[in-house]
PDB file of N, CA, C and O in Angstrom:
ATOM      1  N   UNK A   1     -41.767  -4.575 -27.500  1.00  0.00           N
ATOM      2  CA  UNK A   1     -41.092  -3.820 -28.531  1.00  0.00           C
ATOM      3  C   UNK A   1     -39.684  -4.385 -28.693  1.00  0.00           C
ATOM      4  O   UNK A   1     -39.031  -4.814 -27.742  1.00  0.00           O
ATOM      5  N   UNK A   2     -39.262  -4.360 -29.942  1.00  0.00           N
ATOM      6  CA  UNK A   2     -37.788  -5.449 -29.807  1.00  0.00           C
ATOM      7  C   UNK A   2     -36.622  -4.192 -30.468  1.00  0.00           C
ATOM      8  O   UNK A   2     -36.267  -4.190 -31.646  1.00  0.00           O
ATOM      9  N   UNK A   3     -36.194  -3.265 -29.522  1.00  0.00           N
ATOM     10  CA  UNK A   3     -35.360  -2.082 -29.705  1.00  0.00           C
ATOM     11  C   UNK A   3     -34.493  -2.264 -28.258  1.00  0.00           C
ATOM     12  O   UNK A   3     -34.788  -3.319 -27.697  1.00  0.00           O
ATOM     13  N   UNK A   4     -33.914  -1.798 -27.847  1.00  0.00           N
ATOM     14  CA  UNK A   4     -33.258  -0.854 -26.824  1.00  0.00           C
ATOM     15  C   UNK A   4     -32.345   0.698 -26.828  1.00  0.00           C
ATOM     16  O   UNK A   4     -31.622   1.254 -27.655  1.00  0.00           O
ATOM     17  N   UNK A   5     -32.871   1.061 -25.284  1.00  0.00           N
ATOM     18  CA  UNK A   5     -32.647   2.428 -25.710  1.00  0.00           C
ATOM     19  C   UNK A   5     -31.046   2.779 -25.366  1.00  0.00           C
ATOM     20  O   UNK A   5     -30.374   1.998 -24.692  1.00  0.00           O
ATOM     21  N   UNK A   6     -30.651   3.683 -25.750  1.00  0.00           N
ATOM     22  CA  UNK A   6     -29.109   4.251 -25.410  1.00  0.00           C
ATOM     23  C   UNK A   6     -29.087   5.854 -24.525  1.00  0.00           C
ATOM     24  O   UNK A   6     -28.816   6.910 -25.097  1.00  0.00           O
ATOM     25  N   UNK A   7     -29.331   5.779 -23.476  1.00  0.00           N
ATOM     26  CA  UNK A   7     -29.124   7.464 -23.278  1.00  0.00           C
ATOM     27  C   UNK A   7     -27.545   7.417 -23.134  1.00  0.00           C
ATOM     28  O   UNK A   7     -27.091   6.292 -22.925  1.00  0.00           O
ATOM     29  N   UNK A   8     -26.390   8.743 -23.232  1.00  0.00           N
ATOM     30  CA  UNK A   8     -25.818   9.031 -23.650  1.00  0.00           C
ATOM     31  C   UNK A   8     -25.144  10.735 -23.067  1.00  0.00           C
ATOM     32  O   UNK A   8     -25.311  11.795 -23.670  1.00  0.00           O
ATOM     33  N   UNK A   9     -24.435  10.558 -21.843  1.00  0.00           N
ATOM     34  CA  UNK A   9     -24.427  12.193 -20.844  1.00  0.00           C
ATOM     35  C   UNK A   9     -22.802  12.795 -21.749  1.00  0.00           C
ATOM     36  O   UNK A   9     -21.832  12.043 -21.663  1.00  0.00           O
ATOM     37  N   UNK A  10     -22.700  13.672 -22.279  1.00  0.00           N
ATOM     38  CA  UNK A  10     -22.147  14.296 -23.210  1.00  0.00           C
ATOM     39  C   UNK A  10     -20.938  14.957 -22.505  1.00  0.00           C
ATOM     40  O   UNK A  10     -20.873  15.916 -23.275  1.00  0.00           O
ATOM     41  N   UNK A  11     -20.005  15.161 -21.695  1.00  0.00           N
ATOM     42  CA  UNK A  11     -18.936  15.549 -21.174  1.00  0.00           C
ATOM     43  C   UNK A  11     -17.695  16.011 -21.395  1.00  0.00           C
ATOM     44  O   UNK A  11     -16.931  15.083 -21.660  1.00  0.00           O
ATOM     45  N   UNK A  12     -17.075  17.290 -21.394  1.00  0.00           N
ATOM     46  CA  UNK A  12     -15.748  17.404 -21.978  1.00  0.00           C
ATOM     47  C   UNK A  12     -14.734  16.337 -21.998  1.00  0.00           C
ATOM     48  O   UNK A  12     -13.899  16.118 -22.877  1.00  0.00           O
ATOM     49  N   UNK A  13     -14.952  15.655 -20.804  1.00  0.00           N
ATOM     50  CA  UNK A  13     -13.908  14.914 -20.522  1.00  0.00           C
ATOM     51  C   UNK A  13     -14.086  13.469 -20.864  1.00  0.00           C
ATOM     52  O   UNK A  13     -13.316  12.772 -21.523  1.00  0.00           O
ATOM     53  N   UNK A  14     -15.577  13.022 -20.142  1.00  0.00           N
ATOM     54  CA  UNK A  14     -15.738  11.614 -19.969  1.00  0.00           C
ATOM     55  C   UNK A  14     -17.574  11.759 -20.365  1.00  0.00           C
ATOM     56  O   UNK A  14     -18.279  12.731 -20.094  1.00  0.00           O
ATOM     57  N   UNK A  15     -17.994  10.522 -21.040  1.00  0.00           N
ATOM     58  CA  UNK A  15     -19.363  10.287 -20.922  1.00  0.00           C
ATOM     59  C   UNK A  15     -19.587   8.974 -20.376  1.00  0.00           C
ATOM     60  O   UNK A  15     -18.739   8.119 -20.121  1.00  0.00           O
ATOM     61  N   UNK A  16     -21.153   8.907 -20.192  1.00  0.00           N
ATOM     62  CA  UNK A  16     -21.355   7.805 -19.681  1.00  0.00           C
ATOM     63  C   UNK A  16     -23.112   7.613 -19.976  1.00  0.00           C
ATOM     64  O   UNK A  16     -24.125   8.231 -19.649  1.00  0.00           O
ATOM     65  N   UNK A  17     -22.783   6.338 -20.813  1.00  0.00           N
ATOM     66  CA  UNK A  17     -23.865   6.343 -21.245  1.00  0.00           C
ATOM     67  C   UNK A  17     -24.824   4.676 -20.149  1.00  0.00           C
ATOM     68  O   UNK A  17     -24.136   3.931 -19.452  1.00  0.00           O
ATOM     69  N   UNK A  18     -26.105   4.519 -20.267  1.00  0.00           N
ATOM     70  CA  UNK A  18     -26.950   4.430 -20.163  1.00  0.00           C
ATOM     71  C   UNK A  18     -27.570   3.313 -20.736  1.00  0.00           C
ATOM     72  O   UNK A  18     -28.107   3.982 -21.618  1.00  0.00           O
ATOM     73  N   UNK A  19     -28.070   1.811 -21.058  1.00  0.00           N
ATOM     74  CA  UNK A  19     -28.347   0.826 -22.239  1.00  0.00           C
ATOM     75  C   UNK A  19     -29.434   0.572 -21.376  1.00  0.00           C
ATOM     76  O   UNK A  19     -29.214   0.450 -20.171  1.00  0.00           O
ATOM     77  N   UNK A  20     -30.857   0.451 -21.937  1.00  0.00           N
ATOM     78  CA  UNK A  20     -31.850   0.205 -21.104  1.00  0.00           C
ATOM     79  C   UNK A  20     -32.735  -1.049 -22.262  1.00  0.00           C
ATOM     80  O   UNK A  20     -32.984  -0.585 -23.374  1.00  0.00           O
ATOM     81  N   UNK A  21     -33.210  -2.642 -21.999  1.00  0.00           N
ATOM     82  CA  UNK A  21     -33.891  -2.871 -22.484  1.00  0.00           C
ATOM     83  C   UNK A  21     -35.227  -2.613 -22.671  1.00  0.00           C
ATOM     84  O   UNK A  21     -35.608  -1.638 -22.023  1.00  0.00           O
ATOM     85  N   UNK A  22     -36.247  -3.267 -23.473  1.00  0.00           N
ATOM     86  CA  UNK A  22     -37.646  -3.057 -23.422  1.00  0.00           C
ATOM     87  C   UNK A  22     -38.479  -2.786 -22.305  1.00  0.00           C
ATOM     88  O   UNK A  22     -39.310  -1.904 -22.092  1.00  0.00           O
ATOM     89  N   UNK A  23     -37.896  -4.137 -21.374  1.00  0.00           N
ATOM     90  CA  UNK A  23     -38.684  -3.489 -19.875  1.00  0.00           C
ATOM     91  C   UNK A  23     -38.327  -2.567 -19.193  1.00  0.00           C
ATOM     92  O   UNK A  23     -39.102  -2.164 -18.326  1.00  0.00           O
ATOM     93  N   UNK A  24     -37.100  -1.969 -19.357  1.00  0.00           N
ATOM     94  CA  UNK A  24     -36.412  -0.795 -18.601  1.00  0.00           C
ATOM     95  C   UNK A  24     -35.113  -1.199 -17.342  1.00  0.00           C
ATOM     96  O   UNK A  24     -34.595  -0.663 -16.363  1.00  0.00           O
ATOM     97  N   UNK A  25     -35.022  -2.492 -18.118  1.00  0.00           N
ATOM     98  CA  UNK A  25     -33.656  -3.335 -17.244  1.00  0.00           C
ATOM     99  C   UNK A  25     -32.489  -2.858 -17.904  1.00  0.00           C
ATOM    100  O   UNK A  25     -32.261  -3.020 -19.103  1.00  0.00           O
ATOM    101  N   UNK A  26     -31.474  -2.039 -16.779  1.00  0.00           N
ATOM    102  CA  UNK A  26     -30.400  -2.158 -17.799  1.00  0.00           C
ATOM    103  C   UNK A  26     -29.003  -3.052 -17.980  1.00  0.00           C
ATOM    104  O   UNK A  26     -28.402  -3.700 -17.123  1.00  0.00           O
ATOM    105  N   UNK A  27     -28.728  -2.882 -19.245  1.00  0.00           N
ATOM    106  CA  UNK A  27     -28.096  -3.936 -19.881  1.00  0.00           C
ATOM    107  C   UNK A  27     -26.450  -3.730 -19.495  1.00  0.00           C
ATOM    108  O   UNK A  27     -25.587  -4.542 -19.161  1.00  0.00           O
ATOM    109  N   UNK A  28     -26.422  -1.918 -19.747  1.00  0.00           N
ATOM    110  CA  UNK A  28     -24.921  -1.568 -19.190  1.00  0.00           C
ATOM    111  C   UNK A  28     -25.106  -0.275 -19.354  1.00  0.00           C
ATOM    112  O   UNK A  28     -25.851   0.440 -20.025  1.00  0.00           O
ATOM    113  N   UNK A  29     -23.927  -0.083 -18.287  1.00  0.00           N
ATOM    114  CA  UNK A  29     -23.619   1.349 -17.833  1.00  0.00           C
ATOM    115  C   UNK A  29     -22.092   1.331 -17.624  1.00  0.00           C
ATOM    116  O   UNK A  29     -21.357   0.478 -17.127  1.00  0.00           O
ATOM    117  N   UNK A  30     -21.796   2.806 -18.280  1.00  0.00           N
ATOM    118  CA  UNK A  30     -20.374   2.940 -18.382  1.00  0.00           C
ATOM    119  C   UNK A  30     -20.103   4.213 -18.871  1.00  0.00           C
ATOM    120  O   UNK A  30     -20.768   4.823 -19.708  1.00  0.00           O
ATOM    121  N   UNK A  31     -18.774   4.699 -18.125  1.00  0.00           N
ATOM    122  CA  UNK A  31     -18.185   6.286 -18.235  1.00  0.00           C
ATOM    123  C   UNK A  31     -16.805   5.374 -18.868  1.00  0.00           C
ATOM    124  O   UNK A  31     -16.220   4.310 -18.668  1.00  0.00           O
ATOM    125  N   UNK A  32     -16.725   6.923 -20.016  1.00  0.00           N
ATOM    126  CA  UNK A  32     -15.813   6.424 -21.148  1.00  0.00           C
ATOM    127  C   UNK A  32     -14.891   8.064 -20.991  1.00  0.00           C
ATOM    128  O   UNK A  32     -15.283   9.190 -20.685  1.00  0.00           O
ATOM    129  N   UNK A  33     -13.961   7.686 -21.248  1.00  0.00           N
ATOM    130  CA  UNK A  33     -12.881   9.068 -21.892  1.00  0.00           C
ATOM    131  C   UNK A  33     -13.938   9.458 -23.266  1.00  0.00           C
ATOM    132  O   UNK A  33     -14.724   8.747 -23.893  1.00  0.00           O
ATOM    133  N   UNK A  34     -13.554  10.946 -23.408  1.00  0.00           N
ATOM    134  CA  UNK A  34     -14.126  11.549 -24.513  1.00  0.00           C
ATOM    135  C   UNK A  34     -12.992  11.596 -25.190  1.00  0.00           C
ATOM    136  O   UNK A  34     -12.235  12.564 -25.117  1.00  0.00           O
ATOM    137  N   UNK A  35     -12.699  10.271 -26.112  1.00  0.00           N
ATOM    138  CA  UNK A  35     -11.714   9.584 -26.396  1.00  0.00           C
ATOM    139  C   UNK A  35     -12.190   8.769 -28.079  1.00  0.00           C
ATOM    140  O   UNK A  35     -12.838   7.722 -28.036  1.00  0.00           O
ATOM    141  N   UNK A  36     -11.929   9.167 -28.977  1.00  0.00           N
ATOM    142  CA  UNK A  36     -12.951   8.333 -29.980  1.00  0.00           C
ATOM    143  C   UNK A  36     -12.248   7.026 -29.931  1.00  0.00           C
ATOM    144  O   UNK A  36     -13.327   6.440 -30.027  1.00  0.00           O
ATOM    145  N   UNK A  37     -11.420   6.080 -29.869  1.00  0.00           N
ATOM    146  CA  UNK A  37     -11.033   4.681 -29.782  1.00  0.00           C
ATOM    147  C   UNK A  37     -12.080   4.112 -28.900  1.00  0.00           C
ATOM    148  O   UNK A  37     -12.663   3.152 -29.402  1.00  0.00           O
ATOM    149  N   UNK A  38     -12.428   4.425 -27.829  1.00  0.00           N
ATOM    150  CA  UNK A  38     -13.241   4.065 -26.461  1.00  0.00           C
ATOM    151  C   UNK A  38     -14.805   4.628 -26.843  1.00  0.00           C
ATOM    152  O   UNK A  38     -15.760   4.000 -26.385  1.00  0.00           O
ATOM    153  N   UNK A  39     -15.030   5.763 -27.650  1.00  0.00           N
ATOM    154  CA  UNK A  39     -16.182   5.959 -28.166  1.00  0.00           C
ATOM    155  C   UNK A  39     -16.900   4.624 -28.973  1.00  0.00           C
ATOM    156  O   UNK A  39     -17.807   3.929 -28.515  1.00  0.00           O
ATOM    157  N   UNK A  40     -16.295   4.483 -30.182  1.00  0.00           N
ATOM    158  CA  UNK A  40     -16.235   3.726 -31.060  1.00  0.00           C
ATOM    159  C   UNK A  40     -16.092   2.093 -30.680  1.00  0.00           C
ATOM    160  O   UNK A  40     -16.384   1.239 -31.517  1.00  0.00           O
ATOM    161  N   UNK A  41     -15.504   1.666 -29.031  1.00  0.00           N
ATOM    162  CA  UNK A  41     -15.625   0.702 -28.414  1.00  0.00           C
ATOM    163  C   UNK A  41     -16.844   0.626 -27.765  1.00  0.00           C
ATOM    164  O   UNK A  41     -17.131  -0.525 -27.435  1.00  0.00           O
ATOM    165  N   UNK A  42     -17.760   1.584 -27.436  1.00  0.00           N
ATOM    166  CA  UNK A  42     -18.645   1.395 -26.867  1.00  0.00           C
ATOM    167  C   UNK A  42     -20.018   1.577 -27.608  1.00  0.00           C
ATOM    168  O   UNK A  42     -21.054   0.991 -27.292  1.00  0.00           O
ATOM    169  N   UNK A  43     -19.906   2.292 -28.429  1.00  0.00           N
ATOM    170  CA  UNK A  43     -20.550   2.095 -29.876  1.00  0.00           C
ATOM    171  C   UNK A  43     -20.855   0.442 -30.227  1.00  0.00           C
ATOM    172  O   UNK A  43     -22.018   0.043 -30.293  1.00  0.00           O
ATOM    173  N   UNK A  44     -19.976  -0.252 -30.390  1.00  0.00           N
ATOM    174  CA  UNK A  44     -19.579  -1.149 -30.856  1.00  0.00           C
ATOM    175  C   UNK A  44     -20.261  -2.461 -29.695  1.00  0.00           C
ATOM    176  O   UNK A  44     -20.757  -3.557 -29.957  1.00  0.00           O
ATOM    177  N   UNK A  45     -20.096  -1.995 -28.807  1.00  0.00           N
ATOM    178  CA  UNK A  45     -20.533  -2.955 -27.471  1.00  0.00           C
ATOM    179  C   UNK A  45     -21.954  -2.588 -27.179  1.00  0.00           C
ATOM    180  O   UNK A  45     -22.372  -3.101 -26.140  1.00  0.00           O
ATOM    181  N   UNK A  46     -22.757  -1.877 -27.787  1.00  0.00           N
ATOM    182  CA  UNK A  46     -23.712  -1.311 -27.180  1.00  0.00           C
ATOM    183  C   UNK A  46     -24.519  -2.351 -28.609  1.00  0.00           C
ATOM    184  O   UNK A  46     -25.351  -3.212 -28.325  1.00  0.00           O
ATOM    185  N   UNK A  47     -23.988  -2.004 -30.486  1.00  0.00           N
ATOM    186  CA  UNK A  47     -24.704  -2.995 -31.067  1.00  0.00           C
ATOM    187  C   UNK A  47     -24.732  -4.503 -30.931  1.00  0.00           C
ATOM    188  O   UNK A  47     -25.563  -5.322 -31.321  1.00  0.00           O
ATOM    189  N   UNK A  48     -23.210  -4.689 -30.046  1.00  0.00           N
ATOM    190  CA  UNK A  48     -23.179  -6.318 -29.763  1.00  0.00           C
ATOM    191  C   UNK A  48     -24.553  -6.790 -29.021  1.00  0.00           C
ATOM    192  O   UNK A  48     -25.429  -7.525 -29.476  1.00  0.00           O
ATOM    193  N   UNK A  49     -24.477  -6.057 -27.552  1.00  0.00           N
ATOM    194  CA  UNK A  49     -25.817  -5.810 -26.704  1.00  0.00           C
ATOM    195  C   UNK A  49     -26.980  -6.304 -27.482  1.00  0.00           C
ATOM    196  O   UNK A  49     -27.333  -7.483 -27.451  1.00  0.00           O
ATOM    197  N   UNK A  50     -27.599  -5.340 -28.212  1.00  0.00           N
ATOM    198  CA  UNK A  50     -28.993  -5.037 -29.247  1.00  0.00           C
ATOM    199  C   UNK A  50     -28.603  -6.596 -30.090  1.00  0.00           C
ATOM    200  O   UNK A  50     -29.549  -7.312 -30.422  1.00  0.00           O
ATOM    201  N   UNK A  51     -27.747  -6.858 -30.270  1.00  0.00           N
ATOM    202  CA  UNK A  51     -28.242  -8.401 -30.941  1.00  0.00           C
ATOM    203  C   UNK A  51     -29.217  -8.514 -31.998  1.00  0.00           C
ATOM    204  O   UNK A  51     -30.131  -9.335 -32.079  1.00  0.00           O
ATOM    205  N   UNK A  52     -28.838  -7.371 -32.987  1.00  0.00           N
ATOM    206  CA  UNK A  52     -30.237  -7.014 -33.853  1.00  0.00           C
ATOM    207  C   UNK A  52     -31.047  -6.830 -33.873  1.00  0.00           C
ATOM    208  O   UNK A  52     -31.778  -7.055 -34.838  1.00  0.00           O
ATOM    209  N   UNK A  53     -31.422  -6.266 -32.724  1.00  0.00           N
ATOM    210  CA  UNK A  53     -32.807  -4.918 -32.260  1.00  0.00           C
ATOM    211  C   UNK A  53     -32.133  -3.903 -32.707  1.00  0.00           C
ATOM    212  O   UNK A  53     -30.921  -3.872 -32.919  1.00  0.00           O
ATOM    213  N   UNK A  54     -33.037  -2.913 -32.882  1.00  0.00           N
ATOM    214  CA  UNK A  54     -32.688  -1.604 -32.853  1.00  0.00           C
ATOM    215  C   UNK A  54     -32.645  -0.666 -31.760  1.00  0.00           C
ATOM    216  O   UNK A  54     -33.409  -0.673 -30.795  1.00  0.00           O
ATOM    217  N   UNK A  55     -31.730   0.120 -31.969  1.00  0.00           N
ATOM    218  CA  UNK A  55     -30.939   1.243 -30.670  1.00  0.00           C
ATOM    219  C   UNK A  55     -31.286   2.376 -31.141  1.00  0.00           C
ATOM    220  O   UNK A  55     -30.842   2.753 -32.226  1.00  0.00           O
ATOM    221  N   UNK A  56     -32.083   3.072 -30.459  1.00  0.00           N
ATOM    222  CA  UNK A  56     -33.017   4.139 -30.107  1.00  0.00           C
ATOM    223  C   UNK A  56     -31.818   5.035 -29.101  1.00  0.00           C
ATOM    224  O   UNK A  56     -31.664   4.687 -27.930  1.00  0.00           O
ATOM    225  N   UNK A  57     -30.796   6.511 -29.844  1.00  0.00           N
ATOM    226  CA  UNK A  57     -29.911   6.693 -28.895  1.00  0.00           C
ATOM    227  C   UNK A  57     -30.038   8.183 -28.410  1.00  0.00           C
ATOM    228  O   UNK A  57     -30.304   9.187 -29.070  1.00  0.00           O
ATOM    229  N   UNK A  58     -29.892   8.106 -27.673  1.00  0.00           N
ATOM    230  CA  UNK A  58     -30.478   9.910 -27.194  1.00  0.00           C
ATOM    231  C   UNK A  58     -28.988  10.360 -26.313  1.00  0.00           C
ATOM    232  O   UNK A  58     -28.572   9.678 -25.377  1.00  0.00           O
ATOM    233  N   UNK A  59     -28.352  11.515 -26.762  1.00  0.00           N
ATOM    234  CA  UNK A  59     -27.455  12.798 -26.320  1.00  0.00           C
ATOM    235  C   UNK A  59     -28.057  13.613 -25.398  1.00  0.00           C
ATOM    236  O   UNK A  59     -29.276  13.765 -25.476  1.00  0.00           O
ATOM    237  N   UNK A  60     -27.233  14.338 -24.267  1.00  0.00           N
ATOM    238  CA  UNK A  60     -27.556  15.186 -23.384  1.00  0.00           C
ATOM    239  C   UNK A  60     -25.981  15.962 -23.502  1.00  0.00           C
ATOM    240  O   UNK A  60     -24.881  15.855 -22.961  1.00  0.00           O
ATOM    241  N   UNK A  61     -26.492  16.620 -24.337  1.00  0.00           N
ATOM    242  CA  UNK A  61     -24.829  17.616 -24.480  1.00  0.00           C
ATOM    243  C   UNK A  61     -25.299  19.559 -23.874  1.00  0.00           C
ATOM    244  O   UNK A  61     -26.001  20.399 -24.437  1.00  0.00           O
ATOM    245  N   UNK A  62     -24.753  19.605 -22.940  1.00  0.00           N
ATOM    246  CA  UNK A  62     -24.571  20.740 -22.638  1.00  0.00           C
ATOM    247  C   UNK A  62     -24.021  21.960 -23.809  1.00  0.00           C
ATOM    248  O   UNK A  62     -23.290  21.854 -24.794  1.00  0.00           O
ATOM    249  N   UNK A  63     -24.856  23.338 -23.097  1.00  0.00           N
ATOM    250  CA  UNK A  63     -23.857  24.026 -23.949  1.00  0.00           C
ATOM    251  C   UNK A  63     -24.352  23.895 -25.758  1.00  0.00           C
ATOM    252  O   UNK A  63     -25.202  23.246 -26.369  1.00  0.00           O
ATOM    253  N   UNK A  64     -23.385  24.807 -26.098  1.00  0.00           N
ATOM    254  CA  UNK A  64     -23.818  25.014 -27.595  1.00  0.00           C
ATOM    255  C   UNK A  64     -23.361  23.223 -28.385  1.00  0.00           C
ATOM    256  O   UNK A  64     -23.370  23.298 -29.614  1.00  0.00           O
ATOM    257  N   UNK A  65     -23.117  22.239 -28.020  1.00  0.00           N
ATOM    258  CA  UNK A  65     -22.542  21.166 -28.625  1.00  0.00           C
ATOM    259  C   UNK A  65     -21.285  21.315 -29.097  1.00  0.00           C
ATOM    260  O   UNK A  65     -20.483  22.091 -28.576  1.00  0.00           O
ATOM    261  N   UNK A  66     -20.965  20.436 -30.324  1.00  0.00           N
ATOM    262  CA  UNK A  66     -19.757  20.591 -30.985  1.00  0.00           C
ATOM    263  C   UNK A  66     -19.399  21.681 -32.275  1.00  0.00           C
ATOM    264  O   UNK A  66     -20.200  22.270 -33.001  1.00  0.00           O
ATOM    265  N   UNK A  67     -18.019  21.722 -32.283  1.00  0.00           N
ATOM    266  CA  UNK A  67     -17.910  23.157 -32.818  1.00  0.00           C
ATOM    267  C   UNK A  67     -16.963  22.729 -34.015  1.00  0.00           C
ATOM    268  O   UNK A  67     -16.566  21.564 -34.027  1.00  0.00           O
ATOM    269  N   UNK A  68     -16.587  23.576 -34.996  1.00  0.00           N
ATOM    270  CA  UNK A  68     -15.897  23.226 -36.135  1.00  0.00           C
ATOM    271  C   UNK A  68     -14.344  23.830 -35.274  1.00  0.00           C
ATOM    272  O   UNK A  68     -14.363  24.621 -34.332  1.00  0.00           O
ATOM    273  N   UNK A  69     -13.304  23.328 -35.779  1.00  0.00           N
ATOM    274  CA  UNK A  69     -12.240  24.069 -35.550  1.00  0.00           C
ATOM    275  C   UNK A  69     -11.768  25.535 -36.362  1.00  0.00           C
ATOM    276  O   UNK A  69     -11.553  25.085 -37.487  1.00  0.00           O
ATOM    277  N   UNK A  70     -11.536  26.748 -36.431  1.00  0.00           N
ATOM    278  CA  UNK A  70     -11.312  27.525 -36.875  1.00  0.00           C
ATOM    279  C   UNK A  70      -9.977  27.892 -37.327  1.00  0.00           C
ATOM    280  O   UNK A  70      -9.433  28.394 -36.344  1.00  0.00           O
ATOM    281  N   UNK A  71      -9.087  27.901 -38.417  1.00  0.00           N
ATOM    282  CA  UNK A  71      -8.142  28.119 -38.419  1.00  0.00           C
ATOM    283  C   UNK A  71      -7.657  29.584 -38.614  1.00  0.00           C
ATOM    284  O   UNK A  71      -6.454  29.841 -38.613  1.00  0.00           O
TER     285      UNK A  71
END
């Protein structure tokens, strides 16, 4: 199958996601600040990775998820 997968652990603080190829080798692993610059860096490093496969990405967010701000 020419994809790889992304799991993805959802954290107030920090995540750390998970890059697994086809055979189930992984490619990278890494805890990030829940930080969007470093989000968006690893975003970014995860399509470098895939090399034009497709990324199959799966969330594990605790809790009700994300919330709107209320003013």
């Amino acid at each position: 199958m020419n994809r790889i997968w992304a799991g993805t652990d959802c954290g107030k603080t920090h995540y750390h996601t998970l890059v697994l190829d086809s055979e189930g080798e992984p490619l990278l692993s890494r805890r990030v600040a829940n930080d969007e610059p470093e989000l968006l860096k690893l975003i970014g490093d995860v399509l470098d990775l895939a090399g034009g496969r497709q990324v199959t990405w799966a969330l594990d967010m605790a809790g009700d998820g994300p919330r709107a701000r209320r003013s």
